[in-house]
C-alpha positions in Angstrom: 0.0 0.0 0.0 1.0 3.3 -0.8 1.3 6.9 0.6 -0.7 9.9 -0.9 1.9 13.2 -1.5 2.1 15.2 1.6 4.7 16.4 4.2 4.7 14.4 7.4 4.1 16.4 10.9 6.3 15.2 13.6 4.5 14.4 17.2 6.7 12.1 19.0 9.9 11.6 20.4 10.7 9.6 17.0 13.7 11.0 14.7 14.5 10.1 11.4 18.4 11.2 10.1 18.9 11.4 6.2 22.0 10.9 4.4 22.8 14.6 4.3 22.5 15.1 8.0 25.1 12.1 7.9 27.5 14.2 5.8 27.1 17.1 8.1 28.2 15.1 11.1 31.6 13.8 9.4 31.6 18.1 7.8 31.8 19.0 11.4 33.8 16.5 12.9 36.2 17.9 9.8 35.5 21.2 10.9 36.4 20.5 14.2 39.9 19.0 13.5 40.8 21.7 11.6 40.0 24.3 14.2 41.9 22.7 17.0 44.9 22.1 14.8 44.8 25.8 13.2 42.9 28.6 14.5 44.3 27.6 18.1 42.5 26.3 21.9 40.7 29.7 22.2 39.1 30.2 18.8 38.3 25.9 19.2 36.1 26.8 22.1 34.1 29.3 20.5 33.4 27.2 17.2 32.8 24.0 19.6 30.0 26.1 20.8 28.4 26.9 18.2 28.4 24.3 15.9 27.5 21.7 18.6 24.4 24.2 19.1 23.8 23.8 15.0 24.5 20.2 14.9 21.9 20.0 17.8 19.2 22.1 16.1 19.9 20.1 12.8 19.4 16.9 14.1 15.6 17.8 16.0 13.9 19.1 12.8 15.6 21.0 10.7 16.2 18.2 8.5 12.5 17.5 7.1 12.1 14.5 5.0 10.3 15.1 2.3 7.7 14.0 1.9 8.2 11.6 5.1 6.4 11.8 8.0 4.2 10.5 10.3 1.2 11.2 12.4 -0.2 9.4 15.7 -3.8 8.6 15.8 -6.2 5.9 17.3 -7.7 5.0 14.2 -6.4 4.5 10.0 -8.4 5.8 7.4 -7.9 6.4 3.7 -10.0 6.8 0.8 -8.3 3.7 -0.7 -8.4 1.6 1.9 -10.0 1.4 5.4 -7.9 -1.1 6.8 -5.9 -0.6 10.1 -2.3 -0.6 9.9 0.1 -0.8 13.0 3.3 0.2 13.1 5.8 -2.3 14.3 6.0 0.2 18.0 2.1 -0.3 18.2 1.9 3.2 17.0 -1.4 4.1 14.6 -0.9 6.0 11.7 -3.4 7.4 9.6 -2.6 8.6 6.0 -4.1 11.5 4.8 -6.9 12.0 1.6 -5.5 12.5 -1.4 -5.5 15.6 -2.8 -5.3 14.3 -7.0 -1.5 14.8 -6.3 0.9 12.5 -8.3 2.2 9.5 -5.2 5.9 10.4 -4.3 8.1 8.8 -2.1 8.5 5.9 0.0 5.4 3.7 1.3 4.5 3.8 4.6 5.2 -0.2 5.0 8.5 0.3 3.7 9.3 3.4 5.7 8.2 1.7 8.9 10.4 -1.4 8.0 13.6 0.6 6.8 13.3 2.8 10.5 13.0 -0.2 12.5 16.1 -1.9 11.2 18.8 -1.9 13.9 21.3 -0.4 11.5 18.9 3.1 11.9 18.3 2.5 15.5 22.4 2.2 15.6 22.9 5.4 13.4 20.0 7.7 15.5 21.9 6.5 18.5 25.4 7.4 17.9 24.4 10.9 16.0 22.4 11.7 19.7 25.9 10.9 21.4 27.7 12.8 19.2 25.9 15.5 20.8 25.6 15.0 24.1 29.3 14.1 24.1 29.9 17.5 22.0 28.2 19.2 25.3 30.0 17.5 27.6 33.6 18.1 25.9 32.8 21.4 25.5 31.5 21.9 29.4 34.9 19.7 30.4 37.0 21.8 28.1 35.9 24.9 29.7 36.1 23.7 33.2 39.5 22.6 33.0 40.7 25.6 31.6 39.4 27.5 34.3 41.2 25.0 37.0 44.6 24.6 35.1 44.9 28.0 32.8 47.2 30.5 34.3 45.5 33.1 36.1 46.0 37.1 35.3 48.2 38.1 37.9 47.1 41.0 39.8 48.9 43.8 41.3 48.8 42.5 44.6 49.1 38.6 43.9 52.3 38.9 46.2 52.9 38.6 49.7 54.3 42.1 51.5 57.3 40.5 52.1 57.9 39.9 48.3 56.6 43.4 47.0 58.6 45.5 49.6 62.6 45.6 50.0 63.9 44.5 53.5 66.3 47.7 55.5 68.6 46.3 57.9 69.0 48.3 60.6 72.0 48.1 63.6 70.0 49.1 66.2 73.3 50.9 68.7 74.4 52.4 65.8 71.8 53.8 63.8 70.1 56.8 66.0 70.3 57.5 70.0 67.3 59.4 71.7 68.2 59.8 75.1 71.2 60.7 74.9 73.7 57.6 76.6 75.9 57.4 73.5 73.7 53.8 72.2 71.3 54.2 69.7 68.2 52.7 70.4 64.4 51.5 69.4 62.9 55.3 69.9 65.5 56.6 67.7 64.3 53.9 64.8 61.2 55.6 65.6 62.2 58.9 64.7 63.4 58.2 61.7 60.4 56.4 60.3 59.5 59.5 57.9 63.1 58.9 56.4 62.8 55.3 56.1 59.1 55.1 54.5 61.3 58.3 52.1 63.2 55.7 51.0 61.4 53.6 49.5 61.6 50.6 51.9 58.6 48.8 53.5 60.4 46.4 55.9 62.5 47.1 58.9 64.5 44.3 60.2 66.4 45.1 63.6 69.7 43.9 64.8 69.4 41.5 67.9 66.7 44.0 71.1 66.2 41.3 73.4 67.5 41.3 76.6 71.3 40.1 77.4 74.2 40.6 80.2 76.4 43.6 79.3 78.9 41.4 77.6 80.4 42.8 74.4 78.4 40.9 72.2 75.1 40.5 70.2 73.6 37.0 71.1 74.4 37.0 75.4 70.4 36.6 75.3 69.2 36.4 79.2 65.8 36.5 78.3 63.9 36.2 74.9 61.1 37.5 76.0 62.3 41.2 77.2 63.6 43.8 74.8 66.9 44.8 76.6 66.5 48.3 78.7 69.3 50.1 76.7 67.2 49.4 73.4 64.2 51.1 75.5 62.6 48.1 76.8 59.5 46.5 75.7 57.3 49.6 75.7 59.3 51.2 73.0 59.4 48.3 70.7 55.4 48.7 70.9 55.8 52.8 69.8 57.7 51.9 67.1 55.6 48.6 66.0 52.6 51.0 66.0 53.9 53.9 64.1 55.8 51.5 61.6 52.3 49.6 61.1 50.4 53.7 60.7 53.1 53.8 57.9 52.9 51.2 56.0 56.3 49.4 57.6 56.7 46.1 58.8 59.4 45.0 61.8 61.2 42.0 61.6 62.6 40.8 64.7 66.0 38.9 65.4 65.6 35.6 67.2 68.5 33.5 68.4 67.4 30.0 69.2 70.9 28.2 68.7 72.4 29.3 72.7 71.8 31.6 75.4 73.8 33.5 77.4 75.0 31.8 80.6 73.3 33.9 83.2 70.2 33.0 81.9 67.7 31.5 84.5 67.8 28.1 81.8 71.2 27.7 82.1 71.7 28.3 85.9 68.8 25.7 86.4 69.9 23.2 83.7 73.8 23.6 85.6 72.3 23.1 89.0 70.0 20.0 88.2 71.4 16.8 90.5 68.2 14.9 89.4 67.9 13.3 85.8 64.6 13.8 86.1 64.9 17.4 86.6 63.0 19.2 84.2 66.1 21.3 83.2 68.9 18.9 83.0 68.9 18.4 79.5 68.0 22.0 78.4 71.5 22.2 76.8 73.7 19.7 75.8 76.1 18.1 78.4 78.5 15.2 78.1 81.0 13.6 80.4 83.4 12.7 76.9 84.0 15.4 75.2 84.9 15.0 71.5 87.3 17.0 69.2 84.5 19.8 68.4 86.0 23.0 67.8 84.8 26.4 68.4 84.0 29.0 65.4 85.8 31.6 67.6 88.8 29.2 68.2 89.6 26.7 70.9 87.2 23.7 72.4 83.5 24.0 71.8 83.4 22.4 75.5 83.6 24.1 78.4 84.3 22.1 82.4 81.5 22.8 84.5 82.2 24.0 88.0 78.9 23.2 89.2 78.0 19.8 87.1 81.1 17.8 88.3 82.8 15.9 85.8 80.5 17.2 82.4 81.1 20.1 80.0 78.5 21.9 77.9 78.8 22.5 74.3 79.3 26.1 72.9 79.6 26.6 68.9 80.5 30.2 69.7 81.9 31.8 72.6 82.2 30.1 76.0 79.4 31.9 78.0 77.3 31.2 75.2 75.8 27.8 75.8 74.0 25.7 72.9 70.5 24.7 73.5 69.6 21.1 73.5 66.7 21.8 70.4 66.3 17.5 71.0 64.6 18.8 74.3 60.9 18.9 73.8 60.7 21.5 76.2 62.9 23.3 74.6 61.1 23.2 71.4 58.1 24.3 73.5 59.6 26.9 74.6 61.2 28.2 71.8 57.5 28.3 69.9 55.9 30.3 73.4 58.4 32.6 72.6 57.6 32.9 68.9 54.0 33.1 69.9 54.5 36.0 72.8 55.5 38.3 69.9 54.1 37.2 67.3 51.0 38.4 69.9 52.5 41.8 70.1 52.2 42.3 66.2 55.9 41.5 65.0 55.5 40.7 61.4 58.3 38.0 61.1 61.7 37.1 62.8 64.8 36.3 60.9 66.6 33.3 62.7 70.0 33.9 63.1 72.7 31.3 63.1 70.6 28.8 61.9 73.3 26.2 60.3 74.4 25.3 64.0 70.8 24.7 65.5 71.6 20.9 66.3 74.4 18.9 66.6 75.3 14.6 66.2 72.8 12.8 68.5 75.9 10.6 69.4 78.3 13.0 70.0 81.0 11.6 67.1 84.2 13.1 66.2 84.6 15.7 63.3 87.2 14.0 60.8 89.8 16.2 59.8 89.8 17.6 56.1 92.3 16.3 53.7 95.8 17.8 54.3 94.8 19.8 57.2 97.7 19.8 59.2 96.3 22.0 62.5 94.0 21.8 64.9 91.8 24.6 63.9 88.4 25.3 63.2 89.1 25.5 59.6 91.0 22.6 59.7 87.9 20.1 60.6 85.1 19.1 58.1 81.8 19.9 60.2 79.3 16.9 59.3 78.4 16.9 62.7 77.9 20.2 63.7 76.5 21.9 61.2 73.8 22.2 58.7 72.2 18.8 60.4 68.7 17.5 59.0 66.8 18.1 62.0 67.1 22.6 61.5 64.4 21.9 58.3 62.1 19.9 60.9 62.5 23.4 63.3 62.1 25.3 60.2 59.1 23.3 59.7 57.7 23.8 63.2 58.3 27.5 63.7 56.5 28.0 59.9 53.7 25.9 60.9 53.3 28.8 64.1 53.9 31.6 61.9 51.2 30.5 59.3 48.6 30.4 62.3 49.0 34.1 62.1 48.0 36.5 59.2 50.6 37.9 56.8 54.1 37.1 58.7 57.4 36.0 57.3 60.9 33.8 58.7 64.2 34.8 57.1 67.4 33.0 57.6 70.6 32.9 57.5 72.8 30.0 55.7 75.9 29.6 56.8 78.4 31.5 53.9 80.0 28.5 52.9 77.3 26.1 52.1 76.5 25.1 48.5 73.2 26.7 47.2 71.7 23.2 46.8 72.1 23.4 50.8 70.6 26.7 50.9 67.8 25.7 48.7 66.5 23.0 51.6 66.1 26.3 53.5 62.6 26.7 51.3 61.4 23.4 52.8 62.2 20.2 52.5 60.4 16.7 52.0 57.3 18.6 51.3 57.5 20.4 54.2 57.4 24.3 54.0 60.4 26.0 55.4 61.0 30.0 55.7 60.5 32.0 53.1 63.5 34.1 53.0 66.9 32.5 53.4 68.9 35.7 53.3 72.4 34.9 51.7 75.0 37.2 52.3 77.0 38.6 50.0 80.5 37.4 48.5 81.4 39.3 45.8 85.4 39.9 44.6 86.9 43.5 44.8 87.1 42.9 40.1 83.8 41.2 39.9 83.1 41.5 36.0 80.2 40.3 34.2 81.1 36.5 34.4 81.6 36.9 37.9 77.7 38.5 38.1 76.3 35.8 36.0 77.6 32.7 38.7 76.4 34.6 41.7 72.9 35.3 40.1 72.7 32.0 37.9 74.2 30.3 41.5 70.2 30.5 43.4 68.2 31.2 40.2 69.2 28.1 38.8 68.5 25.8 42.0 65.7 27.8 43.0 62.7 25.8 43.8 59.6 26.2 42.0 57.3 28.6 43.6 60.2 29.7 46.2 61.4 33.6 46.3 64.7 35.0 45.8 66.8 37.4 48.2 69.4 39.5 47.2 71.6 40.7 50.0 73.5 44.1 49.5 75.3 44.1 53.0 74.7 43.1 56.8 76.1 43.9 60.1 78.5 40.5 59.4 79.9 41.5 56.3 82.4 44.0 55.7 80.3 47.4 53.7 80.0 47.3 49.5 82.1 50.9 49.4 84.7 49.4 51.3 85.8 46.9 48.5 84.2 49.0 45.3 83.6 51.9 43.8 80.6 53.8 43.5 80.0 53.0 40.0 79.8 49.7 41.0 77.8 50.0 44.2 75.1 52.1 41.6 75.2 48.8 39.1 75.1 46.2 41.6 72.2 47.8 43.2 70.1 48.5 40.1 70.8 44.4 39.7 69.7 43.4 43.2 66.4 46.2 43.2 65.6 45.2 39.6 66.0 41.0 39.6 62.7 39.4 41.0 63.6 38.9 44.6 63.6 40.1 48.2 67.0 43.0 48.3 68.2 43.6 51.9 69.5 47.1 51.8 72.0 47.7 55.2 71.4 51.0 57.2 74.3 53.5 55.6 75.2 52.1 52.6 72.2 54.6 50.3 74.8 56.8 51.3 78.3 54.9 50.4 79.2 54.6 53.9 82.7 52.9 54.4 83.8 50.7 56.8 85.6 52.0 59.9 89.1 52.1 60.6 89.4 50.6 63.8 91.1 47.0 65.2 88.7 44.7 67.0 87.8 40.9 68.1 85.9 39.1 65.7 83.9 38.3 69.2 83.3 41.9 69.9 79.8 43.7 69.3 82.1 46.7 68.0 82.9 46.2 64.4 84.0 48.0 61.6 80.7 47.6 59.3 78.5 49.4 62.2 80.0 52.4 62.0 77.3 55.3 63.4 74.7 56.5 60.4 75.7 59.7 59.2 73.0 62.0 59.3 74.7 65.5 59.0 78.1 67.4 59.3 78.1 67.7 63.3 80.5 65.9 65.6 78.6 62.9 65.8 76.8 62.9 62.1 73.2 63.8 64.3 73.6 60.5 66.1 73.8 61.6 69.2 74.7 64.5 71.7 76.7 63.0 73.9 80.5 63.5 73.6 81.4 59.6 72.9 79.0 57.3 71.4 79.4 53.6 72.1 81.3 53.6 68.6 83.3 55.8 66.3 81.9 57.3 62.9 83.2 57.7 59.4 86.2 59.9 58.6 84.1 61.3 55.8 80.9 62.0 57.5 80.7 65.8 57.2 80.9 65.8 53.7 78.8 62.1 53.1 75.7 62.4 54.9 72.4 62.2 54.7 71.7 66.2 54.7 73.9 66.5 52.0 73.1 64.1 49.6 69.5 64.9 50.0 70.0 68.1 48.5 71.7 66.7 45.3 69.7 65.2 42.4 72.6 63.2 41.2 73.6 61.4 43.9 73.9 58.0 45.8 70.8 58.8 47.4 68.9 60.2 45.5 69.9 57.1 42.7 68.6 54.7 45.6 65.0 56.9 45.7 64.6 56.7 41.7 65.6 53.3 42.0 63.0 52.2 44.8 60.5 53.9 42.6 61.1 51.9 39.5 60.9 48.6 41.4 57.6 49.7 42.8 56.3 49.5 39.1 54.1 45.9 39.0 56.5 44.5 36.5 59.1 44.6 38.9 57.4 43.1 41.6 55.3 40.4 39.8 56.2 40.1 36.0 58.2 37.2 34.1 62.3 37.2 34.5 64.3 36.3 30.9 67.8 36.5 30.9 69.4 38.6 28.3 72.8 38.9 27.1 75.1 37.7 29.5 79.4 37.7 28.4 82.4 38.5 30.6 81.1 42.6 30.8 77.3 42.6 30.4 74.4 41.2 32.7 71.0 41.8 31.0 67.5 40.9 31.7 64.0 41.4 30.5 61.0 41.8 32.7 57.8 41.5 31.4 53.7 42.0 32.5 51.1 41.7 30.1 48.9 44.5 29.9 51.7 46.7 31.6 55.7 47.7 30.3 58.2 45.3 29.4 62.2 46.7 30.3 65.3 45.8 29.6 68.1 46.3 32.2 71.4 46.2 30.6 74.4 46.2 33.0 77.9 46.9 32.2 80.1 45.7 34.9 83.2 46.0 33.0 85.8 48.4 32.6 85.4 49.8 29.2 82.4 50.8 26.8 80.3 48.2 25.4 77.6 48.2 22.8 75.5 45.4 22.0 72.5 44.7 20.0 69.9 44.1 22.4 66.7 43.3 20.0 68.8 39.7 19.1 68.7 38.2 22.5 65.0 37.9 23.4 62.0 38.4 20.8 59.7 41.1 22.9 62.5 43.2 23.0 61.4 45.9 21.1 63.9 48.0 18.9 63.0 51.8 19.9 62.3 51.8 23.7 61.9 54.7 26.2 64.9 55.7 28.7 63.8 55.1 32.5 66.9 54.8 34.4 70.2 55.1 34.3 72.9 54.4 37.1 75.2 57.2 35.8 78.4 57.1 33.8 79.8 58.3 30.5 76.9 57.6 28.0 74.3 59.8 28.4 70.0 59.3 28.0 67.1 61.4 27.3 63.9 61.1 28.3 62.7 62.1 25.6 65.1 60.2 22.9 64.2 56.9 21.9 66.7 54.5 23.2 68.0 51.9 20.1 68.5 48.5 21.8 69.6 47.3 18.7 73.0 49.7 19.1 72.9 49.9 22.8 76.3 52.1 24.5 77.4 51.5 27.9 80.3 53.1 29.7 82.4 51.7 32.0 80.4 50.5 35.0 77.1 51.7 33.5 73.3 50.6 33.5 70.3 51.3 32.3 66.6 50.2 32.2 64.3 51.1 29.0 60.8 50.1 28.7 58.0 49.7 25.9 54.3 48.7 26.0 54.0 44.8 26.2 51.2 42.9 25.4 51.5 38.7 25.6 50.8 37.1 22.7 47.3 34.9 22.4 47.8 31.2 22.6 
């Protein structure tokens, strides 16, 4: 039986696919291939879209089959014929009158026969997946690249202590407001408006807490009292809350390695008869001592008078016991006084001496090195003494009590003469998070060129762990002052390195101003050495320090001509450099944007830093000593051949602001830098 001409209505959930909508599918699917390969990840998403909503539409209706169709009814009728016909689903169909109209097409037997075959109910099936699964890649595509894409880094992504640069300040020496020839915790105070000036946002202070009038920086008596000639504990709070009003954080030193021995700890660990006294074991005591040296020179063990027969350990000096950090109330009490501080708004500590925290459990001898024919500290290889496991399980403890407070930092301080892989375990180590600023000092030689730049840069960037943060150390109360060794030329190009590298710098009180080193004898052991000369504030006796007739130190020969007062009032120097230099790192591709090296030889050190959306610079360094040109634009593809001058460190090429700089012909004198910038845009993927 046949079918009269007519299109056929569609009522049910019954779809019929012709050959053309087959040939669309495979088109897409083409389609598809070509965009992924081609137009890139982005532009795939969008076409995903919408051709999975076409393909969608196409396959519920707007494909008609002409003239199939089909319509549901209780009951068959037909001019020609009255019988009832069911389809093979139990469905009724009724074909309509003929209209006169020439019979075209398939019969309804034959079309009910063909769409029942499981060939069709295969092919309906697989072109519905094809779009559900279209949906779902396209909802799982767009998903994952929410979860895994890189995110656009905002201004403030970074933690305070990565965005701001760390001052070191040498508490005695730096200003004195009372008038006892020390400098103290209210004179920091007083100086704030010339700090913030500066450019800095982070004040770390030499060793405040209390100790017992030896000469010396670690005597501690008590961690938890700031030592009266710093002001006591009331002016640590004035200067914590003006610092915070500012916009300045205070790092605090903390010393968990000894104590002095008039502490209360000691005296009650050295009395203790008992071993179940509480104390005993505070430090560590033996009654066979090994071959342990002191850094200072001599034993590192020291006859009790009161423990008969047993000696305590001392790294350093000999009233300067070690803790026993195998205690657990030692540990304890090292995190109460973490805690007690951290209470009284301190924003971080930096621990100091950190490599000689613990010592061999059994107590071994150090072997001697090869060839070493004294008995000397530096003649003894210190396996068992220094840089032990156990400090990155303290690191990992003390972190763990700094998190539990918002926004606060540890620094540290590797021992000088550890690898940088051993420095790197500072970070953290099995998958434990240590402090986030290991503060190496610096060890640069009096002729260090461009080569010698590259290996101290190249010597943490390269072992830096992913997602750790670099420090650059300009100069600390340990290490003898940059002007001391180099000139200013080079002090202006090393800093514009440090300030402009992504990193943490640690700028020392006195050197913005090229202070020198004094000229004076001393013990290694004493608190008075030649780096903490008195900050030179003006031209009067004591450079402003203080009024009384002899400070606690000496001051620079040079101080009434180098000075804060005067270099204020000039534009071209060392100060002034530091200011415009502070200023350019505040810029947000300083502080967050992508490092690239540049071109690095035996006189330059070059980098790019880059922010999408923001400037991309170039900081070309010449650390030699004669004039170098290079051409810039062949060492990384964003640089960009005209850029605009920013800064310039001094020397004998000159730079306009308003000049296009040619980085493809790029002059430097003779210890010379500069940074030049241009719009930068990433490229899409």
């Amino acid at each position: 039986m046949g079918l009269n001409e007519g299109k056929f209505t569609a009522n049910s959930s019954f779809h019929t696919i012709s050959a053309s909508g087959m040939t669309s599918c495979v088109n897409i699917l083409k389609t598809l291939h070509i965009c992924v390969r081609f137009v890139g990840l982005r532009s795939y998403l969008y076409i995903l879209a919408i051709l999975c909503y076409l393909l969608s539409t196409d396959m519920s209706g707007s494909y008609n089959i002409e003239p199939l169709a089909y319509k549901l009814n209780d009951n068959y009728s037909s001019e020609k014929n009255n019988d009832d016909i069911r389809s093979p689903e139990g469905i009724d169909v009724k074909v309509p009158e003929s209209n006169g109209t020439p019979f075209r097409g398939m019969g309804k037997e034959e079309l009910l026969q063909h769409s029942s075959k499981p060939f069709w109910r295969r092919l309906r099936m697989i072109c519905i997946s094809i779009i559900l699964l279209g949906w779902l890649a396209l909802i799982i595509t767009v998903v994952a690249l929410v979860l895994i894409y890189p995110k656009c880094k905002s201004p403030d992504s970074r933690s305070w202590w990565q965005n701001e640069i760390i001052y070191r300040v040498y508490v005695r020496s730096y200003k004195d407001s009372n008038g006892d020839g020390v400098g103290d915790l209210d004179g920091v105070t007083s100086k704030l408006d010339y700090i913030k000036d500066l450019g800095v946002g982070v004040i770390s202070l030499s060793p405040t807490f209390e100790d017992d009038g030896n000469d010396g920086d670690f005597h501690i008596k008590n961690h938890m009292k700031i030592d009266d000639v710093q002001g006591g504990d009331d002016a640590l709070q004035r200067l914590i809350t003006q610092a915070h009003g500012k916009g300045l954080k205070i790092i605090l030193d903390f010393v968990p390695s000894h104590t002095s021995d008039q502490s209360e700890w000691f005296q009650w660990s050295e009395a203790a008869k008992f071993r179940n006294d509480s104390y005993r074991n505070f430090y560590v005591w033996t009654e066979t001592p090994t071959n342990w040296k002191s850094v200072y020179g001599g034993d590192a063990w020291n006859t009790s008078d009161v423990r008969t027969g047993e000696s305590y350990l001392h790294q350093f000096l000999h009233n300067q016991p070690d803790l026993n950090l195998r205690s657990p109330q030692v540990k304890d009490e090292l995190n109460d006084i973490l805690v007690f501080w951290l209470n009284k708004s301190v924003d971080g500590f930096y621990i100091r001496n950190s490599a000689y925290l613990f010592e061999d459990y059994d107590l071994r001898d150090e072997p001697k090195l090869q060839n070493a024919a004294g008995d000397e500290y530096s003649d003894y290889n210190h396996i068992y003494t220094k840089n032990l496991p156990e400090i990155y399980d303290m690191f990992a403890r003390w972190r763990t009590t700094a998190d539990g407070f918002m926004n606060r930092v540890l620094m540290a301080d590797p021992d000088p003469s550890s690898s940088e892989k051993e420095m790197m375990k500072y970070y953290g180590h099995f998958q434990r998070d240590g402090v986030q600023l290991p503060i190496r000092r610096r060890d640069l030689a009096p002729d260090c060129g461009g080569q010698c730049i590259k290996d101290y840069v190249n010597g943490w960037m390269d072992n830096l762990p992913a997602g750790r943060w670099p420090t650059w150390s300009l100069g600390d109360e340990m290490t003898p002052r940059l002007a001391t060794n180099h000139s200013e030329s080079f002090i202006r190009c090393f800093s514009m390195l440090t300030m402009l590298l992504p990193g943490t710098p640690v700028l020392y009180y006195g050197d913005e101003i090229n202070m020198v080193d004094l000229s004076m004898s001393t013990s290694e052991t004493s608190r008075k050495q030649p780096m903490r000369g008195l900050m030179q504030w003006d031209d009067t006796p004591n450079g402003g320090f203080t009024n009384f007739s002899t400070p606690w130190i000496g001051i620079g020969a040079d101080h009434q001509t180098n000075n804060v007062k005067n270099q204020s009032a000039k534009g071209d120097s060392l100060l002034s450099f530091f200011k415009n230099l502070t200023t350019l790192r505040s810029e947000d591709t300083f502080r967050i944007g992508d490092y690239r090296p540049a071109i690095v030889d035996n006189s330059v050190f070059s980098f790019v830093r880059e922010f999408d959306g923001k400037k991309g610079y170039l900081v070309a360094i010449n650390f030699g000593n004669t004039a170098q040109t290079r051409d810039y634009t062949t060492a990384h593809s964003t640089i960009q051949s005209k850029a605009s001058f920013d800064l310039t460190t001094g020397g004998s090429q000159s730079f306009d602001s308003d000049t296009d700089v040619d980085t493809s012909s790029l002059a430097l004198g003779p210890m010379q830098g500069v940074a030049v910038s241009w719009d930068y845009v990433a490229k899409e993927l």
